[in-house]
N, C-alpha and C positions, 0 to 999 in steps of 0.2 A: 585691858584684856582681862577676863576672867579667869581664874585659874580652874585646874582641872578639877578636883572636887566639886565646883562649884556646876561645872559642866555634867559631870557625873549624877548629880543634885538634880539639876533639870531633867535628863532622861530620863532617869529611873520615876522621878514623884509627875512626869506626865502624866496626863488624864486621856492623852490619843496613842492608841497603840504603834510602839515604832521597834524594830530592830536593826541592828546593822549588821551588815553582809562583807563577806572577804570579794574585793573588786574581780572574780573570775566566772568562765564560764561557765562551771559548776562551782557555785556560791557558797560559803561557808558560812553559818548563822556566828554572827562572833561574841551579840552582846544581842539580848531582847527585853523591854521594861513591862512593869509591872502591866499594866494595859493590855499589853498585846499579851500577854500570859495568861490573863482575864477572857480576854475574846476568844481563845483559841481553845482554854480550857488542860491546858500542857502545863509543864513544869519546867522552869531554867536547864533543870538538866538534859532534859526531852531534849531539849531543843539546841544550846550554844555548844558549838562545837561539830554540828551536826552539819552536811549538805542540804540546804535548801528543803531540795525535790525529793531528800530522801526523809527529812524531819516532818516536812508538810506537803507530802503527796495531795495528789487530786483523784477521782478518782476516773477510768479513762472519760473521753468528753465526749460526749452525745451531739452525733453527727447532726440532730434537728434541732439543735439549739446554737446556734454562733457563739452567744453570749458565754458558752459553758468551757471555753479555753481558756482559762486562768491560768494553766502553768505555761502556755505559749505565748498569749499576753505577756505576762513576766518574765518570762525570759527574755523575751524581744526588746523591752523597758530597760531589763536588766545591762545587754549589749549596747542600748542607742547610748547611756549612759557613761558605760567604758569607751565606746569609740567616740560620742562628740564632748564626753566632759561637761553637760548641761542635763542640770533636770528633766525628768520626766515623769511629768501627771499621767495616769493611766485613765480611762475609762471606767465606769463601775465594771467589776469582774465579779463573776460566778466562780469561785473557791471554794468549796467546799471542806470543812475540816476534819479529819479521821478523829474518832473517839471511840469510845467503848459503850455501847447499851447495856438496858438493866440485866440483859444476860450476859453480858461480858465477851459478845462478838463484837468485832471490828464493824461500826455504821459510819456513814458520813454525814453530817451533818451542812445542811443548805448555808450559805452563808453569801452574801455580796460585798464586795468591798470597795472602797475610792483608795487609789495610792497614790503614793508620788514616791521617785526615787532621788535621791541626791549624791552626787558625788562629793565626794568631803578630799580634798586635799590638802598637805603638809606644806611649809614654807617654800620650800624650792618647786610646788607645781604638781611632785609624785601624787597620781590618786591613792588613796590610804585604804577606804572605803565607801563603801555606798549605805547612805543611811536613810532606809526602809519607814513611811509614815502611812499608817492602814486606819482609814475607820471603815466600822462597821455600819452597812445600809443595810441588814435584813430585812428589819422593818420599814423601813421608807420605800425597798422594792414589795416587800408583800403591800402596803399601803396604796401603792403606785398601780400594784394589778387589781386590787378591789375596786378602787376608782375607777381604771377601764372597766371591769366588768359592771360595773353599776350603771352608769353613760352608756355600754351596750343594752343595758335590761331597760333603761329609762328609754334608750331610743325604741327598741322594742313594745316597749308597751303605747307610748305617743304613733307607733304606725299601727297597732292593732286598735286603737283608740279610732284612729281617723279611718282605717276600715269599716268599723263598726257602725260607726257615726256616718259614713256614706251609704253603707245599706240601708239603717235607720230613716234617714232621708231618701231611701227609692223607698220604701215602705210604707212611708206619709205622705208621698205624692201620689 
């Protein structure tokens, strides 16, 4: 068995952002490693000790987008996890994260993420915590919509091509 420093060691010198959360239904951030401090762009104190939903609001979720429920995603993650005591991989989610612009107004900033939750429990069974693993897909979803949009513009231009190319041909006949 590893002793706790050593465990301590591992979370914090991560290179995938993680936090751990108080096992309730309004969640307490209890501990978050460097990583996810990076990603978020917040500070230890911003953030442990804080509620969840009140540290890392979203901002509300745009009815023409599914994708854009991130804090009901997570919440939902958050319970399957208290009620069956098994992990829970999330789907990419749209989270957006509060920051401050170069004027110093509250902006959100776009952000996607993969999680998974875990429940961590103590020798006799009690769950202790749920401990929170986020990476960052911004990039991979902006990546993911250039390539559809490109594959839309490639098909488009191969059906104006084969238009063109039919007229062409009643022209020559």
């Amino acid at each position: 068995m590893l002793d706790t420093p050593l465990y301590q060691s591992i979370f914090a010198s991560s290179p995938i952002g993680a936090y751990i959360l108080s096992p309730s239904e309004d969640p307490v951030i209890l501990d978050v490693n460097e990583a996810f401090l990076r990603n978020v762009a917040h500070t230890r104190e911003q953030l442990v000790g804080q509620h969840l939903f009140v540290a890392l609001p979203a901002p509300p979720d745009d009815p023409d987008d599914p994708s854009s429920n991130g804090v009901m995603a997570l919440r939902n993650s958050l319970a399957r996890v208290i009620a069956t005591g098994q992990p829970q991989s999330m789907p990419t989610q749209r989270y957006p994260i509060r920051s401050r612009g170069p004027d110093g107004k509250e902006v959100f900033v776009e952000r996607f993420w993969n999680a998974t939750n875990t429940p961590i429990f103590d020798a006799a069974g009690k769950l202790l915590c749920i401990y929170h693993v986020t990476i960052e897909v911004a990039a991979q979803k902006k990546a993911e919509e250039a390539l559809r949009l490109s594959r839309r513009e490639a098909l488009e231009a191969a059906r104006q091509a084969e238009a063109g190319r039919a007229r062409l041909d009643a022209v020559l006949q």
